[in-house]
Every structure is written in C-alpha cells, then in structure tokens.
N, C-alpha and C positions, 0 to 999 in steps of 0.2 A: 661463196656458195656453201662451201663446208660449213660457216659458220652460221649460217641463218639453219641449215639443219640440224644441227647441233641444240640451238636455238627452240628452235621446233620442238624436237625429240624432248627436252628439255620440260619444256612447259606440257607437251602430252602425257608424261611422266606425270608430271604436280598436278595436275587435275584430274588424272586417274585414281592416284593416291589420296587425294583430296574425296575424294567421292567415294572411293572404297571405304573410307573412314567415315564419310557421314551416313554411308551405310550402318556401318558398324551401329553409330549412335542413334542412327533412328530404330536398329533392333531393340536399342537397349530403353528406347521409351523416348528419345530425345526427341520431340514432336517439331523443332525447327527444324532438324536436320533431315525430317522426314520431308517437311516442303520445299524447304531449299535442294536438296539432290533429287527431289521429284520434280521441282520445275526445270531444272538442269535436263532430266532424262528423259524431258517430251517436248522441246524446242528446241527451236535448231536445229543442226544437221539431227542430234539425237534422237529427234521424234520421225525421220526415213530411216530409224535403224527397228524394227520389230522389240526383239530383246527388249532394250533397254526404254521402250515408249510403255512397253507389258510392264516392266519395273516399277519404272516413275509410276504410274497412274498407282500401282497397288502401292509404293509409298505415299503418293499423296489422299489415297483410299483410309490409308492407318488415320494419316493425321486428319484428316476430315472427321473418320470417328471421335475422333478425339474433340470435336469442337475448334478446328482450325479451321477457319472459315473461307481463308483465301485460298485453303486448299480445295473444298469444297465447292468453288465457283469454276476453279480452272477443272476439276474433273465435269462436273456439268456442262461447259464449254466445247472437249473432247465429247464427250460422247453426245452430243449435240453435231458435230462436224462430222459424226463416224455414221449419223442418223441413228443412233442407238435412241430415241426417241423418249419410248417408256425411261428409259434408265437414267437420261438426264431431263426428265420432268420435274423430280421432289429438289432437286439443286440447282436448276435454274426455276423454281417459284421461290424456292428462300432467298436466293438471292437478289429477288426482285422483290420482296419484302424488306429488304436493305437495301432498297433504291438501286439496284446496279442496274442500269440502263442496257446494258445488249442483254443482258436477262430475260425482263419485259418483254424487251424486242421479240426472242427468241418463242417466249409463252403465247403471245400472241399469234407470232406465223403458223406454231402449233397446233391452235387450237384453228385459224384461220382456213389451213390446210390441209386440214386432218390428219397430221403428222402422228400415227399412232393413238391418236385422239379421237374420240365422235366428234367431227366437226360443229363447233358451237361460234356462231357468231357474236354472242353476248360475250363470251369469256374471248374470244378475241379482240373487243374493240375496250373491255374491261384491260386487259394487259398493255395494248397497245397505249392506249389514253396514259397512264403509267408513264410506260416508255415517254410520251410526249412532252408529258410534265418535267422529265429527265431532259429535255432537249435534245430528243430526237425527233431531228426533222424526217426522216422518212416514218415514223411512226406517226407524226400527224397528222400526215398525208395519206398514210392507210386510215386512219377516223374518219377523214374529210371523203375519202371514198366511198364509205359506211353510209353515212347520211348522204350523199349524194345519189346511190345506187337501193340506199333500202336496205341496205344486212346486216339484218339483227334490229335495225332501228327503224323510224316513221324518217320519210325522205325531210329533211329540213334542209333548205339551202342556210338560213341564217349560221347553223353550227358547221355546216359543210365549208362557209365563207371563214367562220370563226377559227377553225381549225387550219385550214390555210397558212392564215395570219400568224397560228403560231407556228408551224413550219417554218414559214419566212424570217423569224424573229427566232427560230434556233438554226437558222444562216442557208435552208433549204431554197436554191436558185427558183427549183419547180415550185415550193410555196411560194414563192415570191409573187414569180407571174399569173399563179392560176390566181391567187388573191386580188391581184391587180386586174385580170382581166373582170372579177365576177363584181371587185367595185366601180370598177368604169361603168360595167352594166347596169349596175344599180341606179350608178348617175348622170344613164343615161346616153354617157360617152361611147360613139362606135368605133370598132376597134377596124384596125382596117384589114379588106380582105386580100388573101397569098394574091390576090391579080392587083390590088391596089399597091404593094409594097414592091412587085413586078416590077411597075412601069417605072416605082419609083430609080429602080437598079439605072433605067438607061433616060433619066434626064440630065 
C-alpha cells in the first residue's frame, strides 16, 4: 500500500512539474506547449477544477491567436458546452470550413434554435447539410425534417426520402427505417399496423 502511494505521489509530482514547465514555455512563445498544457488543463478531472479550466482555455486562447488551429476548435467546443454561444460562433464556423463535422453540427442547431442567433432556417439547413456530407447521420436527419416539415425549404418528399438514405449510409438506425418505411410507400408496400404486429406477438 505504502508503495503504490509512493507511486502516486511520485508521478503527481512529474506532471505538476511537467506542466509547470510547459507553462513556463508557452510564456515564452512556445505555441505547442501552449496546446498541449491547455488540453491537459480542460479534460479530465482538470476541467471540475475552476482555476485550472480558466488557465487552459486562456493558454489555448494564446495559441489559437497564433493560428493553432486545434487549439481554436477545442476552445469553440468549450464555449459551445458553457452556451457561451456568440463566443463560440467565429470558431466553430472556421472549423467547419475545414470540415470538422461536430462543428457544422453545432452551426446549425445554432442557427436552428436560435442559440444567440436570429433564428434562420436557411443557415441551419445550410450547416447541417455540411455536417451530413461529413457523415453525420443525425444531421441528415435534421435536413430530411426540413423538407419534410417546410423550414426554410418548399416540402419535397423526394429530398426528404434522399436525405434519409444518407443517414442510413453514415450508419444512422433511425435513417434506416424512415428511409425504408417512405420506400416501401413508394412501392406500394404496406407496412403493417402496431395491432397487426400485436397479434403477431401471440401466434
């Protein structure tokens, strides 16, 4: 027991010291040491400790000025989760200019729910559509809603169906079956009804 505390002690030591020190280097302009001890200082247990989530973010703040990009995504992401909304707008639209897929995602419920946003249907189904392309299936399940319901768009089932299909094909369960249900319909095929699949329970 002594010796796994030891242990412990040991290694809380090295990674204090460790971090103290890429402090140091990210003062001194080291723009990796500013990401790396900023993603360190807002995951993890780190990021329920106050202090040190205030830290990381304002290290990974430097290096983001700086044209560090991956740092730039994870502070948009944060203040994205904090609902800081305005503030992680200009960082999660860049980064969905470089294709990062929860980005998109994110632009979209944005603009979708008027997340500090005038709610605009256009620029939601414009980010989500984005997202989809990225292979995200709940994002093209939010499209497929669009045209289905009318927001933002003229009701089309054909793209509503379309949209589905790609759900389905980036591994979405629920694109699966609405796709299936609305091609059965097409052809014709009836699906059967909660009392038909009933009775099927007690044959």
């Amino acid at each position: 027991m002594r010796y796994i505390l030891l242990v412990t002690l040991f290694f809380s030591v090295s990674y204090a010291d460790k971090t103290t020190t890429q402090i140091t280097q990210c003062k001194e302009g080291n723009i990796s040491s500013c990401y790396e001890v900023g993603v360190f200082l807002t995951t993890g247990d780190n990021k329920d400790i106050q202090d040190n989530r205030v830290l990381g973010l304002e290290l990974l703040r430097k290096a983001c000025k700086y044209q560090d990009t991956k740092s730039c995504d994870i502070l948009g992401d944060n203040y994205y989760k904090d609902k800081h909304y305005q503030a992680a707008g200009p960082y999660l639209k860049d980064a969905c200019e470089r294709k990062v897929k929860h980005a998109c995602e994110a632009m979209g419920t944005m603009y979708r729910d008027a997340q500090e946003v005038k709610q605009d249907d256009v620029q939601a189904r414009h980010y989500y559509e984005k997202a989809c392309d990225l292979k995200s299936g709940d994002a093209c399940i939010n499209v497929a809603i669009m045209y289905r319901g009318g927001f933002g768009v003229t009701i089309t089932r054909a793209l509503e169906k379309k949209f589905y299909k790609k759900a389905c094909d980036a591994g979405s369960e629920v694109g699966c079956d609405a796709f299936k249900r609305m091609d059965n319909e097409d052809k014709g095929i009836k699906e059967p009804s909660w009392f038909d699949k009933l009775k099927k329970l007690f044959m």
